[in-house]
C-alpha positions, 0 to 999 in steps of 0.5 A, a space after each residue: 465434477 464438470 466431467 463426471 456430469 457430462 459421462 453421467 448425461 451420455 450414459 442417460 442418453 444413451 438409453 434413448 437412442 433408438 427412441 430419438 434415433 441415433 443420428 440426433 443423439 450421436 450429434 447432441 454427444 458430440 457438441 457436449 464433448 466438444 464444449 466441454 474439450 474446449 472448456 478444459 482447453 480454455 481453463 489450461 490456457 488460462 492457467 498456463 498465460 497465468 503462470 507465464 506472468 508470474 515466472 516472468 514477473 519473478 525476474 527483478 530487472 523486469 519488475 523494476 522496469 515496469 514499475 518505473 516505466 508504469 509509474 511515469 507514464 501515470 505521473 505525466 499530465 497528459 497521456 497523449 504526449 509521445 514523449 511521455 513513453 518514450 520517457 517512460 521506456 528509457 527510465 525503464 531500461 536504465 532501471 533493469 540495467 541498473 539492477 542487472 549490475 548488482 548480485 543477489 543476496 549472499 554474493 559479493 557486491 561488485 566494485 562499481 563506478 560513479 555510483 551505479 550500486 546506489 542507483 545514481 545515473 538512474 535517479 539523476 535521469 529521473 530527475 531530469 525526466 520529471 523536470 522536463 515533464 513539470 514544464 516550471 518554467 513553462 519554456 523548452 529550453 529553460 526546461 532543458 537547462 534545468 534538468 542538464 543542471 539538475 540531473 548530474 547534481 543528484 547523480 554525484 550526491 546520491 554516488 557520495 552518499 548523500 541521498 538523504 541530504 538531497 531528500 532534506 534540500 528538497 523538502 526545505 525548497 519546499 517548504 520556503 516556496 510553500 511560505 511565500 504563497 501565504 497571504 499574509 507575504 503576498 504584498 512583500 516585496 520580490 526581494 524581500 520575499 526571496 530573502 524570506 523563503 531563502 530563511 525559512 528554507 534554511 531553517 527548515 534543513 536545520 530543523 527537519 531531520 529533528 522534527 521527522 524524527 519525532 512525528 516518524 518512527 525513525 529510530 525504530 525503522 533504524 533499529 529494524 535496518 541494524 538488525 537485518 544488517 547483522 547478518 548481510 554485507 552493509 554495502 549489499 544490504 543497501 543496494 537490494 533494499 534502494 532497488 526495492 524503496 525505488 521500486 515501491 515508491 514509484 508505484 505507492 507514488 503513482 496510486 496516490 497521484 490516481 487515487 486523487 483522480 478517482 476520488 474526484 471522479 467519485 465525488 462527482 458522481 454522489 453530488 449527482 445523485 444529490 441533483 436528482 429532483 422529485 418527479 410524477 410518474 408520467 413526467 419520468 415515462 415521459 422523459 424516457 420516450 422523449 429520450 429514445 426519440 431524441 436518441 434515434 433522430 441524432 443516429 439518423 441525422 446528417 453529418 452536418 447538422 452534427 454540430 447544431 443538433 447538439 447546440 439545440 439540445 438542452 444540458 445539465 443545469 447541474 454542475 456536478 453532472 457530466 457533460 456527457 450526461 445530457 437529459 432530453 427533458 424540456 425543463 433541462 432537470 438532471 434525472 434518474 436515467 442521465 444519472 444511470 448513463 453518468 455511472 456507466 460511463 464512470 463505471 467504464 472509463 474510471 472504476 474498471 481502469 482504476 482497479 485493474 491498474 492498482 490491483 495489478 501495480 499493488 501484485 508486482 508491489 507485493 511480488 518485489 517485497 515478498 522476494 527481497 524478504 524470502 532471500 533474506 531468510 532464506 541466508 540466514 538459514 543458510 548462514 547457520 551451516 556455513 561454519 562446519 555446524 558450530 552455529 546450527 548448535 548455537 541455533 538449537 540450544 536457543 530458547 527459540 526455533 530456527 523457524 521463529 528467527 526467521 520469523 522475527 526477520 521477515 516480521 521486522 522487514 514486512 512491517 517496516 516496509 508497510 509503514 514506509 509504503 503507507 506513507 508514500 501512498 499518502 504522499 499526494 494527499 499530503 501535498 495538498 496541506 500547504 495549500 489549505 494552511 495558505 489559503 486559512 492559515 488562521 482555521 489550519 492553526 485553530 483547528 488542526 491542534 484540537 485534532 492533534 489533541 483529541 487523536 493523541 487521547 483516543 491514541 493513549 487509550 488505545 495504546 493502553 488497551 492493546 497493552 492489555 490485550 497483548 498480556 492477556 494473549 501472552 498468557 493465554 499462549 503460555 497457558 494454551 502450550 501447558 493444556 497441549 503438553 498436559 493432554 499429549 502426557 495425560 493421553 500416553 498415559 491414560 493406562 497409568 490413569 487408570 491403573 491408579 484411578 487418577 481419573 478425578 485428580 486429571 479431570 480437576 486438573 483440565 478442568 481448571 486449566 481450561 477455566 482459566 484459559 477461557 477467562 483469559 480469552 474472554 477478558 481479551 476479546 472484550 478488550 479486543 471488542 472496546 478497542 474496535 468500537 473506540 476506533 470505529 465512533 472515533 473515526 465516523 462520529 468525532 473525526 469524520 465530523 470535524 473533518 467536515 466541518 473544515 471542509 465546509 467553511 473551504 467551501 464557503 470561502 470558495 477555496 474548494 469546489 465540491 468535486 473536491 470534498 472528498 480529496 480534502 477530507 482524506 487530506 486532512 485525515 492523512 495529515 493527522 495520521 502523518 502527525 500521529 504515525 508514532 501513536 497510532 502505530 504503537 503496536 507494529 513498533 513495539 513488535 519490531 523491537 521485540 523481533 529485532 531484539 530476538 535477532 539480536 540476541 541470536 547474533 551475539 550467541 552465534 558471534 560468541 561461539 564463533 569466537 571462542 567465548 562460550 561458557 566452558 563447565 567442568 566438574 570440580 574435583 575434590 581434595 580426595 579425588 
């Protein structure tokens, strides 16, 4: 179009040319072309630099690489330490080298040594890494000896198998550390408080596996795994899906840890907006003047009064205001224009990263999943032709397509990796839960149960209507697949039609199909309607409310400050989501039976022909025959 504007503007210009004279024409033509060669030039560029990032992105060494490089340089607390990247290179290169060792999907796995095709020396350097980078003990060489110590012991346990009691230990630690810092213990003795985090811990890793099964959807995540495993060598099954949970969870871990960061940063800047007091006309105009005054004497002033300038000039009476939003008024108010300055330099120096860093970490997230589940379809496909056609016949007289068992397979896989990479990214807002239930334990134990009981309510009802509105679209499926075999019959014979002068009997037969497909849609979308509006008053005029509340004794107490509302309101949302994972996702887990039942069923009939045990008809033959 661009293209066709410009041919259409020469043309129009060429009928001036003796009226302009030619030389001025001939020039203005050229520039056009020249801006317009250099547009579509800019465009191929840019197509071109997009399409090297994504070829390049294809390769799963580099993926893991830049996810676990990423997401160690974002966990370090401080980004100006050298060591940090060259931390970041290391676990990098390890990561690629790890999963360079291991094959595809389809291809045998290699007998590796000391674990290398569980990940084992690269999560034992992780582990070491982020030793050193916490700095517990605040000591380089106590730092040292702990992560030599910690380092080899993840890597035997994880090359044994016991990766999810490494997991169990850690959370138990965690747990009777968490203990030991409740007010109630804090007078304790140092013996005796050992000897209580020691128990709590115990029982803890006794108790943990029982209590996450029944908070998370653990036995439905198994049952997905089992399905998905029918049709892939266990041992490869269990490489490809630890590279890509590595590879998620640094970045979903990561995200979280900066999500706290911006939703601080976030809160600061609406407090102040709330600092912003009613001012005349002429105190504003004022200020402006005195603003751009102040501005350009502190451009002209001398090197050396640098420093006493700034000590002359007046702050921010407000708390919440940024230092570096400094107004120029007398009274020292924060006003409309320092505000302006504080949301372009959050703007700058904390939207723009922030979004370019998620956007970018949440594509090569969504790259690394969406290739481990086409290689998965992509071999049961395949799998089907491998036996010389006898399973691509068993696929065909199935009550279901080869296209729809894909389908069930990619859908148990998507699902279950987006329940398990929601919780990762909550995970560092759930972190904060202990120190809210030790610094109240009394409001934690008062409050969090009410929560608990009037989210299950709001859960039950909602499950209960999704029910309904998953039979209502069965049935309006069923009844929609009958009108397009009715019409597509009707259609081929509309001669028939004719001749027999059935035109009335079709046309009450439509008109009754349609009628009952249009209430059965209609009864769905008001189902569909209520389940929405609940959803929505729930969240923003019960549970928002009560969140708030919470908060606000926090503030009251001094526990928080308000630079921090707004993270411990999500932590507390999240925690009741972490509790309620099952309910409020009742729905992705019933369609993760139903396809992981599909697969199954699949897999039995393909495993029953392959072994000689299909059903065998014959005519029977009577005594005269």
């Amino acid at each position: 179009e661009a293209s066709g504007g410009v041919v259409g503007l020469l043309s129009a210009t060429s009928k001036n040319r003796t009226r302009y004279g030619a030389s001025q024409i001939d020039r203005a033509v050229f520039i056009l072309r020249g801006g317009q060669m250099e547009k579509l030039a800019g465009d191929a560029s840019v197509s071109a630099l997009a399409e090297a990032l994504f070829v390049t992105f294809t390769d799963g060494h580099l993926r893991t690489a830049l996810c676990v490089g990423l997401a160690r340089v974002a966990l370090s607390q401080s980004h100006k330490d050298p060591w940090v990247y060259l931390h970041a290179l290391t676990l990098g290169f390890l990561a690629a080298y790890n999963a360079e060792q291991l094959p595809d999907i389809g291809k045998p796995v290699p007998n590796l040594a000391y674990g290398w095709q569980d990940y084992a020396p690269f999560l034992g350097a992780s582990a070491a890494s982020y030793v050193i980078g916490v700095g517990l003990f605040q000591n380089v060489f106590y730092d040292l000896a702990s992560a030599a110590l910690v380092a080899p012991t993840v890597w035997l346990a994880v090359a044994h198998g016991q990766v999810w009691q490494v997991l169990q230990f850690g959370c138990a630690f965690a747990v009777g550390v968490a203990v030991t810092h409740l007010p109630a213990v804090r007078d304790v003795a140092r013996h005796l408080l050992l000897a209580l985090a020691g128990a709590v811990s115990a029982l803890a890793y006794v108790w943990l596996p029982a209590f996450v099964a029944h908070i998370f959807p653990v036995h439905e995540l198994e049952q997905g795994y089992a399905a998905v495993e029918l049709y892939v060598d266990a041992l490869q099954l269990r490489s490809a899906v630890q590279g890509v949970l590595i590879g998620s969870a640094h970045i979903q871990l990561s995200l979280g840890f900066l999500g706290l960061w911006y939703l601080r940063k976030s809160q600061l800047r609406k407090n102040a907006l709330l600092s912003i007091k009613v001012q005349p006309p002429d105190s504003v105009l004022t200020h402006i003047q005195e603003s751009a005054t102040h501005d350009e004497s502190t451009l002209t002033e001398p090197m050396h009064n640098t420093h006493s300038a700034r000590n002359r000039s007046p702050r921010v009476s407000s708390p919440v205001a940024s230092r570096r939003a400094r107004p120029s008024d007398a009274k020292g108010e924060f006003v409309a224009l320092d505000f302006a300055k504080m949301v372009l330099h959050f703007m700058v120096y904390v939207a723009v990263p922030y979004l370019v860093f998620r956007t970018f970490m949440e594509a090569v997230d969504s790259l690394n999943a969406s290739r481990f589940t086409q290689s998965l379809t992509q071999h049961l496909r395949l799998s089907l032709l491998e036996d010389g056609g006898t399973s691509l016949v068993t696929a065909a007289a199935s009550n279901h397509t080869i296209s729809t068992h894909a389908g069930s397979l990619e859908g148990v896989i998507k699902k279950c990796f987006n329940l398990v990479t929601r919780k990762l990214f909550s995970v560092p807002k759930l972190m904060l839960i202990p120190a809210i239930i030790a610094r109240q334990p009394m409001l934690s134990l008062g409050v969090l149960p009410v929560f608990l009981a009037v989210d299950a309510a709001k859960c039950s009802f909602v499950a209960h209507v999704t029910t309904n509105i998953e039979e209502f679209e069965q049935l309006r499926s069923e009844m929609a697949s009958k009108q397009a075999r009715m019409e597509a019959h009707d259609t081929s014979s509309a001669r028939a039609i004719q001749d027999l002068k059935a035109t009335a009997f079709t046309r009450n037969q439509w008109e009754n199909l349609s009628v009952r497909i249009a209430n059965t849609s209609q009864r769905k979308q008001a189902l569909e309607l209520l389940r929405g509006y609940v959803r929505w008053l729930y969240w923003s005029d019960i549970l928002t409310p009560g969140i708030e509340c919470a908060v606000a004794w926090l503030l009251q107490t001094g526990q928080i400050d308000v630079g921090a509302i707004w993270v411990y309101a999500r932590a507390l949302e999240d925690g009741i989501d972490a509790l309620l994972t099952r309910s409020r996702a009742e729905a992705e887990l019933a369609a993760i039976k139903t396809d992981a039942l599909r697969i199954t069923s699949l897999y039995e009939a393909l495993a029953k022909d392959r072994n000689g045990l299909a059903v065998s008809c014959a005519v029977a033959v009577g005594e005269e025959g």
